[in-house]
DSSP file (Angstrom, degrees, kcal/mol; ACC not computed):
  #  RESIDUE AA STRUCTURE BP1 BP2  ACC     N-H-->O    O-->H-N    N-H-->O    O-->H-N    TCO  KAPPA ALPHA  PHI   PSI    X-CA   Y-CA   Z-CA
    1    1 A X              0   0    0      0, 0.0     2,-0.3     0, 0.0     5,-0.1   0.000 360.0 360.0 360.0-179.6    3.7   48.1  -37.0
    2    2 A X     >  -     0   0    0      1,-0.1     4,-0.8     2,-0.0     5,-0.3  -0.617 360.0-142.3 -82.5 126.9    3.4   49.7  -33.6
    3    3 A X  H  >>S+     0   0    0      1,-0.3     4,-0.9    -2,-0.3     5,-0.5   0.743  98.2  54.0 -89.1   7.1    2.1   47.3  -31.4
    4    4 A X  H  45S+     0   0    0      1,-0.2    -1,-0.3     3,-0.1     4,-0.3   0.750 116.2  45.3 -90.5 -29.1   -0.2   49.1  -29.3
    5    5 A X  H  45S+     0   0    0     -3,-0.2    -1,-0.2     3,-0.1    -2,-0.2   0.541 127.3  23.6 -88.8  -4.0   -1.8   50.2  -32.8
    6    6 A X  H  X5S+     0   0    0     -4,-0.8     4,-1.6     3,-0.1     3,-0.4   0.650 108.7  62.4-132.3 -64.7   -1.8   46.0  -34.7
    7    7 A X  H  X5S+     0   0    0     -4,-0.9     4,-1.2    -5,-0.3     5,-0.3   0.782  99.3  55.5 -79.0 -17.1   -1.8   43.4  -32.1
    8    8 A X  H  ><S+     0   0    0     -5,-0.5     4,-1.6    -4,-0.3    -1,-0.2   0.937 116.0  34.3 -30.1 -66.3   -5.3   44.5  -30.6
    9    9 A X  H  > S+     0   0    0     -3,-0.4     4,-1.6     1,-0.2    -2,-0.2   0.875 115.5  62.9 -75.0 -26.1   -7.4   44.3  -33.6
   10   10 A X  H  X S+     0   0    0     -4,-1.6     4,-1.8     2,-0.2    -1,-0.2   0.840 110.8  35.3 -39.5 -53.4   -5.2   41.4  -34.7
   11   11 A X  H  < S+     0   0    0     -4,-1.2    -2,-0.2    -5,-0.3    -1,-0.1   0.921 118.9  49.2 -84.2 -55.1   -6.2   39.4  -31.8
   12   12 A X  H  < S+     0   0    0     -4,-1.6     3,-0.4    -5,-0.3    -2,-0.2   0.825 112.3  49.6 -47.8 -39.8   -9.9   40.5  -31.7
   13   13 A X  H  < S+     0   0    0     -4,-1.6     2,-0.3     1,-0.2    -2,-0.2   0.860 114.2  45.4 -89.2 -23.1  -10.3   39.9  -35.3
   14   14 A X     <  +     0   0    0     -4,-1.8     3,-0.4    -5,-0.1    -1,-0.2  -0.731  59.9 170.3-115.8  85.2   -8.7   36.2  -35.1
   15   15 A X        +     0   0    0     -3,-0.4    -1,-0.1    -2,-0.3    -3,-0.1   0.602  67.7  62.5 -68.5 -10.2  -10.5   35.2  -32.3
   16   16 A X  S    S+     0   0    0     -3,-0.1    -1,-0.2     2,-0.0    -5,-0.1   0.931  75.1 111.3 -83.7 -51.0   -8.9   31.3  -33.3
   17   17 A X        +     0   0    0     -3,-0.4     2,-0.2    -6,-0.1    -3,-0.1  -0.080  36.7 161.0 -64.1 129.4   -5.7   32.0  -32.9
   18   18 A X        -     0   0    0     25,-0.0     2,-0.3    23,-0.0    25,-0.2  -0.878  23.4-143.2-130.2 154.7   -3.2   30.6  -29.8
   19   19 A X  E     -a   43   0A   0     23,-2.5    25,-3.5    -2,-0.2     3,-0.1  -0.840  17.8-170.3-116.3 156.2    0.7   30.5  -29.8
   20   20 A X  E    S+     0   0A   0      1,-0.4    28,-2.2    -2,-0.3     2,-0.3   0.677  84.9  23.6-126.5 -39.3    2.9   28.1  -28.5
   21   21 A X  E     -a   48   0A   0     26,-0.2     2,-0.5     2,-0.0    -1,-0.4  -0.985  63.0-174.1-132.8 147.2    5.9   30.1  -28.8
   22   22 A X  E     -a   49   0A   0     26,-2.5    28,-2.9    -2,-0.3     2,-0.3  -0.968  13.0-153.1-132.4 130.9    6.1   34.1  -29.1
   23   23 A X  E     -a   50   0A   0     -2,-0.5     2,-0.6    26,-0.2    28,-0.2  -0.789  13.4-162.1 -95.1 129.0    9.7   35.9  -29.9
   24   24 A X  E     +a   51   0A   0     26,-2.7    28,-1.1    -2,-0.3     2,-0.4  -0.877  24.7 158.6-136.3 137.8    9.6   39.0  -28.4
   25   25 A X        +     0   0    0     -2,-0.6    -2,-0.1     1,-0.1    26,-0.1  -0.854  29.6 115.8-130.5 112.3   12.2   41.5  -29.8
   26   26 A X        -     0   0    0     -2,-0.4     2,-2.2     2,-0.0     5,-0.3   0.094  54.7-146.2-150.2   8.7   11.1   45.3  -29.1
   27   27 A X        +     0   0    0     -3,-0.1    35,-0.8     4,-0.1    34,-0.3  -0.216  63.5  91.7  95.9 -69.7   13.4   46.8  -26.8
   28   28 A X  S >> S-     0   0    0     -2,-2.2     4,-1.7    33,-0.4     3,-0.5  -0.706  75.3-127.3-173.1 121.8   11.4   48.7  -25.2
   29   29 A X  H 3> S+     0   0    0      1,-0.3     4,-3.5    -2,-0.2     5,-0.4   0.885  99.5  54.8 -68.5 -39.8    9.2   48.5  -22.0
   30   30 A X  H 3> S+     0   0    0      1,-0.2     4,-0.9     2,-0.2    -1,-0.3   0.823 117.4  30.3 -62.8 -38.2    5.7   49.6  -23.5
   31   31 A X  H <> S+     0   0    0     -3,-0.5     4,-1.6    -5,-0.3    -1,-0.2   0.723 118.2  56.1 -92.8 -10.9    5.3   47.2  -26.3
   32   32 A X  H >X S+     0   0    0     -4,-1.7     4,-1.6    -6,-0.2     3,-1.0   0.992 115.3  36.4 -41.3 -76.6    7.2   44.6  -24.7
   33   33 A X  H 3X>S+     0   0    0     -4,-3.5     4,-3.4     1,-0.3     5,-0.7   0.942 117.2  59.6 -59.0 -41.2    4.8   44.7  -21.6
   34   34 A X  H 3X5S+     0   0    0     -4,-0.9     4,-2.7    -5,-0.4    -1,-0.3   0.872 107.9  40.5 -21.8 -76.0    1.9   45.4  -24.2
   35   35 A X  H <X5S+     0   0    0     -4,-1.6     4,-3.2    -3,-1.0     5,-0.2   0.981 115.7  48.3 -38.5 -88.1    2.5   42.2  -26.0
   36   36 A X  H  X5S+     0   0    0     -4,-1.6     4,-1.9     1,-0.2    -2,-0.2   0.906 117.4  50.9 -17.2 -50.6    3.2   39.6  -22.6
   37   37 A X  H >X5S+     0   0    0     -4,-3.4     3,-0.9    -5,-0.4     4,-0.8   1.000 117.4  32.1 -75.3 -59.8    0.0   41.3  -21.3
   38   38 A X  H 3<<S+     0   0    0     -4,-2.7    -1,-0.2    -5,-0.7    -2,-0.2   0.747 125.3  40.4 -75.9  -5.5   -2.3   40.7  -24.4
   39   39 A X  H 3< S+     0   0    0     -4,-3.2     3,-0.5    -5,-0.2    -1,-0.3   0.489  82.0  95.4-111.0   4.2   -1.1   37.6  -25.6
   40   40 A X  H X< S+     0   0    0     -4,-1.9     3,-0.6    -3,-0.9    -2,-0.1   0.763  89.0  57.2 -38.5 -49.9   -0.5   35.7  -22.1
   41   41 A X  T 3< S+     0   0    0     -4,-0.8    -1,-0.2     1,-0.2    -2,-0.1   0.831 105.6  41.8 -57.8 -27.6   -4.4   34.2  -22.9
   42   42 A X  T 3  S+     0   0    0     -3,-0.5   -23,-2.5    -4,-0.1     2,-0.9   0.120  92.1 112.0-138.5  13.8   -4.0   32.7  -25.8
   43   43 A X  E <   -a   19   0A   0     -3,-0.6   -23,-0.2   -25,-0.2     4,-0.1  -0.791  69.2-118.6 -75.4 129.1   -0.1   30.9  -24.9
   44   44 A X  E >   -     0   0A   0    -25,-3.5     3,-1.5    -2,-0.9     2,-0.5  -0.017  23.1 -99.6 -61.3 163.6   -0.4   27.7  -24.7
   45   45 A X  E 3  S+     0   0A   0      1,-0.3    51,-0.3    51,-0.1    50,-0.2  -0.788 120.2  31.2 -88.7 143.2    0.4   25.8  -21.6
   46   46 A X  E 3  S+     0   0A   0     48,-3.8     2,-0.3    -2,-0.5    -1,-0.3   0.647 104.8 125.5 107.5  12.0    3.7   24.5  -22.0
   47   47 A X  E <   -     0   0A   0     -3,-1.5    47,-1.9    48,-0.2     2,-0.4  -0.804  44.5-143.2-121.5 156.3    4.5   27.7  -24.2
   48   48 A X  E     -aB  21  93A   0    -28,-2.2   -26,-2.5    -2,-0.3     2,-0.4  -0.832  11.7-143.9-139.5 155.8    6.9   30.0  -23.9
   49   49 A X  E     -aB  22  92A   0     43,-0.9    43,-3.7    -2,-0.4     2,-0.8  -0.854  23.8-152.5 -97.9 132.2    8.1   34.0  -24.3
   50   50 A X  E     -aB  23  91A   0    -28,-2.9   -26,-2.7    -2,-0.4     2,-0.4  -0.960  15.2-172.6-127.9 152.4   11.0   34.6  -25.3
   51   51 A X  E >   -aB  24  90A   0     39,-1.4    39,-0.8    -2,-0.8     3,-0.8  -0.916  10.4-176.1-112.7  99.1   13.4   37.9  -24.6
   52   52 A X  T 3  S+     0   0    0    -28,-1.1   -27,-0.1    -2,-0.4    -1,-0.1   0.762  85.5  55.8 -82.5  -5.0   16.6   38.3  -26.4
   53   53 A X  T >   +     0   0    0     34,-0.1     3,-0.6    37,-0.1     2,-0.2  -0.126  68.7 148.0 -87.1  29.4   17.2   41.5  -24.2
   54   54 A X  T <  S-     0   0    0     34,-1.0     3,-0.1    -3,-0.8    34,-0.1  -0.399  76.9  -9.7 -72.5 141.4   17.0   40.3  -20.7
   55   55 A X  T 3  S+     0   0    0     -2,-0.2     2,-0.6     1,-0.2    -1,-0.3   0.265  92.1 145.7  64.0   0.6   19.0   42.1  -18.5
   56   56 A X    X   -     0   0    0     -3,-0.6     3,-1.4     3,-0.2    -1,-0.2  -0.249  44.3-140.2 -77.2 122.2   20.8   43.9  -21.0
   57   57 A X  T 3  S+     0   0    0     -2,-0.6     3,-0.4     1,-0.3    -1,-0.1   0.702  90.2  50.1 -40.3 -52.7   21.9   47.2  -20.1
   58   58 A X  T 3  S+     0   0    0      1,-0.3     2,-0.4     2,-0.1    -1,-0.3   0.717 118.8  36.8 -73.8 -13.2   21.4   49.2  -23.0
   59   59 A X  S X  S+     0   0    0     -3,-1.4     3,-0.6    -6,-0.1    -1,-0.3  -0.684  72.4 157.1-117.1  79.2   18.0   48.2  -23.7
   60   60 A X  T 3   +     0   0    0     -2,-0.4     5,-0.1    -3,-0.4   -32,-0.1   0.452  66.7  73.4-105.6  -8.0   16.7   47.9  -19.6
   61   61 A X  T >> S+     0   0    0    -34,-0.3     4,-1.1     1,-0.2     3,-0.6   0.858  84.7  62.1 -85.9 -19.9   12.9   48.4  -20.8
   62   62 A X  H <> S+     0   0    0    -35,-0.8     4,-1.6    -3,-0.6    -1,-0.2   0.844 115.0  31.4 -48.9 -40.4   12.7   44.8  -22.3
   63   63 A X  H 34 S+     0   0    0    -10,-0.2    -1,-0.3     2,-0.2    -2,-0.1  -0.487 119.5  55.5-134.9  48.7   13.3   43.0  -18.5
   64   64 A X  H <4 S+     0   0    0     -3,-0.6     4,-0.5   -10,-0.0    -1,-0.2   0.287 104.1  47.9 -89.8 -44.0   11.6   45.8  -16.8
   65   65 A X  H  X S+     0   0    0     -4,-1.1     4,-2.8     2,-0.2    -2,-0.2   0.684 117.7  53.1   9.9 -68.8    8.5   45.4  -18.8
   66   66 A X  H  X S+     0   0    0     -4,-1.6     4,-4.6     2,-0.2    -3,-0.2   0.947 106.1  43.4 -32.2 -64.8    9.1   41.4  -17.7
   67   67 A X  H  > S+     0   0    0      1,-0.2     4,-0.6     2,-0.2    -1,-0.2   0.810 106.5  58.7 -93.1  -7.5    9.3   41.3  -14.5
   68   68 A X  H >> S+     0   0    0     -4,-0.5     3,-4.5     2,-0.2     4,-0.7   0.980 117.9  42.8 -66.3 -66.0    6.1   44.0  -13.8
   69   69 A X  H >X>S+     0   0    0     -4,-2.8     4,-3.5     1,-0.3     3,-2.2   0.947 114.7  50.5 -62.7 -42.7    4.1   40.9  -16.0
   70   70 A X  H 3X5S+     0   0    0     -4,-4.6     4,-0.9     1,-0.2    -1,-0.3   0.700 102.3  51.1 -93.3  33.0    5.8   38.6  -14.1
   71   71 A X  H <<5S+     0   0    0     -3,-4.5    -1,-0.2    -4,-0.6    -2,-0.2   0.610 120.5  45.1 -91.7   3.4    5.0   40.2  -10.5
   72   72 A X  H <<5S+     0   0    0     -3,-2.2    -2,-0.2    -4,-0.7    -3,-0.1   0.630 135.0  11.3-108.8 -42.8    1.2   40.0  -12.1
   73   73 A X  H ><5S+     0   0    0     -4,-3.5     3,-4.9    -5,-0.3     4,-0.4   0.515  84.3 121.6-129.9   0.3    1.5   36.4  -13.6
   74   74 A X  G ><< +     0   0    0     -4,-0.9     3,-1.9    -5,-0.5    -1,-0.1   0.913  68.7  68.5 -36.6 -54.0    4.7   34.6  -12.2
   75   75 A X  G 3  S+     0   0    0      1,-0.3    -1,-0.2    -5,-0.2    -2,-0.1   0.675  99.4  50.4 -57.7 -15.4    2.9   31.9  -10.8
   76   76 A X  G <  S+     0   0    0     -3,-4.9    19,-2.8    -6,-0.1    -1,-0.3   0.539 107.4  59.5 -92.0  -2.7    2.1   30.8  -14.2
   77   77 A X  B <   -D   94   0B   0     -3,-1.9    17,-0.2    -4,-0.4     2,-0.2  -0.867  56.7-156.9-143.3 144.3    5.8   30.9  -15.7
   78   78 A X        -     0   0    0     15,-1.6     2,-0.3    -2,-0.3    17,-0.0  -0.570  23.2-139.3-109.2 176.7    8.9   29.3  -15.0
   79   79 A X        -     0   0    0     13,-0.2     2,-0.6    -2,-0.2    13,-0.2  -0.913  17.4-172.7-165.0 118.9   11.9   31.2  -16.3
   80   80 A X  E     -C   91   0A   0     11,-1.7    11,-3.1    -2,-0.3     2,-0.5  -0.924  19.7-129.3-121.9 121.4   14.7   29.4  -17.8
   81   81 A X  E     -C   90   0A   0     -2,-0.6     9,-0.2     9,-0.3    -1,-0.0  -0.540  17.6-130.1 -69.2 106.4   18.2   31.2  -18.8
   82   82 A X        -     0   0    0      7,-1.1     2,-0.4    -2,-0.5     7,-0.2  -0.396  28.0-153.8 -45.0 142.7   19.6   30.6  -22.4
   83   83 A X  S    S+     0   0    0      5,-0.1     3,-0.1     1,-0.0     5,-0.0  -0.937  77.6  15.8-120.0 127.4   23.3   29.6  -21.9
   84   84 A X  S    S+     0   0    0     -2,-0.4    -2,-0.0     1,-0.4    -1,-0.0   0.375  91.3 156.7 120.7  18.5   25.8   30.2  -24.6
   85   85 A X        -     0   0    0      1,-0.1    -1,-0.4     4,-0.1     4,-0.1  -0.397  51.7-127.0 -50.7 145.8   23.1   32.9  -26.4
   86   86 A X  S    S+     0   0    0     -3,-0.1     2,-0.3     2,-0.1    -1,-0.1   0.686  95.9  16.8 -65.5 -30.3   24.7   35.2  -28.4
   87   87 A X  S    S-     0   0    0    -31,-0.0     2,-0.4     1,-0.0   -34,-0.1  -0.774 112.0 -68.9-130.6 179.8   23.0   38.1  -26.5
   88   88 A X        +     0   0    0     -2,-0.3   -34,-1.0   -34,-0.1     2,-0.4  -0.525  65.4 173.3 -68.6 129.3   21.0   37.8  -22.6
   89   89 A X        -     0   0    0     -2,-0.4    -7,-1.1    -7,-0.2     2,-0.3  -0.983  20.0-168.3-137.6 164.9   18.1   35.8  -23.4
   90   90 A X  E     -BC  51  81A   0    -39,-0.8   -39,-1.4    -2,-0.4     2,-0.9  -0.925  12.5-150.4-153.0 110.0   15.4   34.2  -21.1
   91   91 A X  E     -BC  50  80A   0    -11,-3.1   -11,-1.7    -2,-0.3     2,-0.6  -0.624  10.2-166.3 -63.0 115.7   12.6   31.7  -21.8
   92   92 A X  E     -B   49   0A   0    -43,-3.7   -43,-0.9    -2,-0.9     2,-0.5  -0.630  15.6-159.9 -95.8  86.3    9.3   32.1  -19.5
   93   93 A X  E     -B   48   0A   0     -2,-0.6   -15,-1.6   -45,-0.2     2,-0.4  -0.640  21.0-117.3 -49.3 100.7    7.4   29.0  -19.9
   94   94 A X  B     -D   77   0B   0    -47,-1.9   -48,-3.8    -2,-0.5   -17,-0.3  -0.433  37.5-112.5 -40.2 100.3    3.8   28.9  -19.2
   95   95 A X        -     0   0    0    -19,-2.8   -49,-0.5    -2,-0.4   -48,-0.2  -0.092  20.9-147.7 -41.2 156.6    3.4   26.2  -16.2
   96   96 A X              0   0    0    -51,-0.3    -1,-0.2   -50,-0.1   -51,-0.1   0.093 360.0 360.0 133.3 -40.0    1.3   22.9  -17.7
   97   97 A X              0   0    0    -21,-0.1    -2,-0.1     0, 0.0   -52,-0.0   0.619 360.0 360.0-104.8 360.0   -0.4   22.2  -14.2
């Protein structure tokens, strides 16, 4: 589903629920940033986002979408580059301290 229409009531309705790791492949800067934004509470520390579209040119709303959350929440995320990924990918790991 769309996520600006599912993962709201989703989250709201399972108020238990935390993730440790969240894959996120959408493309697209609005559910991308959507997603980071409303699931950033409930990552775990020590948990991580992942982007199989970072930097990649034809899809530029994935890692636009990124780095606007992280000019908001860098200070909580380190951001560690996939090596030998089939496509750009980018861990952000939610800092532990």
């Amino acid at each position: 589903g769309f996520v600006a229409d599912t993962l709201g009531p989703l989250l709201e309705s399972k108020q238990e629920l935390s993730f440790s790791m969240v894959y996120l492949d959408m493309d697209l800067y609005e559910p991308t940033l959507q997603a980071m934004v409303q699931m950033h509470p409930r990552l775990s520390k020590g948990g991580v986002f992942v982007l199989d579209e970072w930097n990649m040119d034809s899809f530029p709303g994935e890692s636009i979408a990124a780095r606007e959350f992280l000019s908001i929440h860098g200070s909580s995320y380190s951001v560690e580059h996939i090596r030998g990924a089939n496509q750009p990918s980018v861990l952000l790991v939610k800092e532990t301290h």
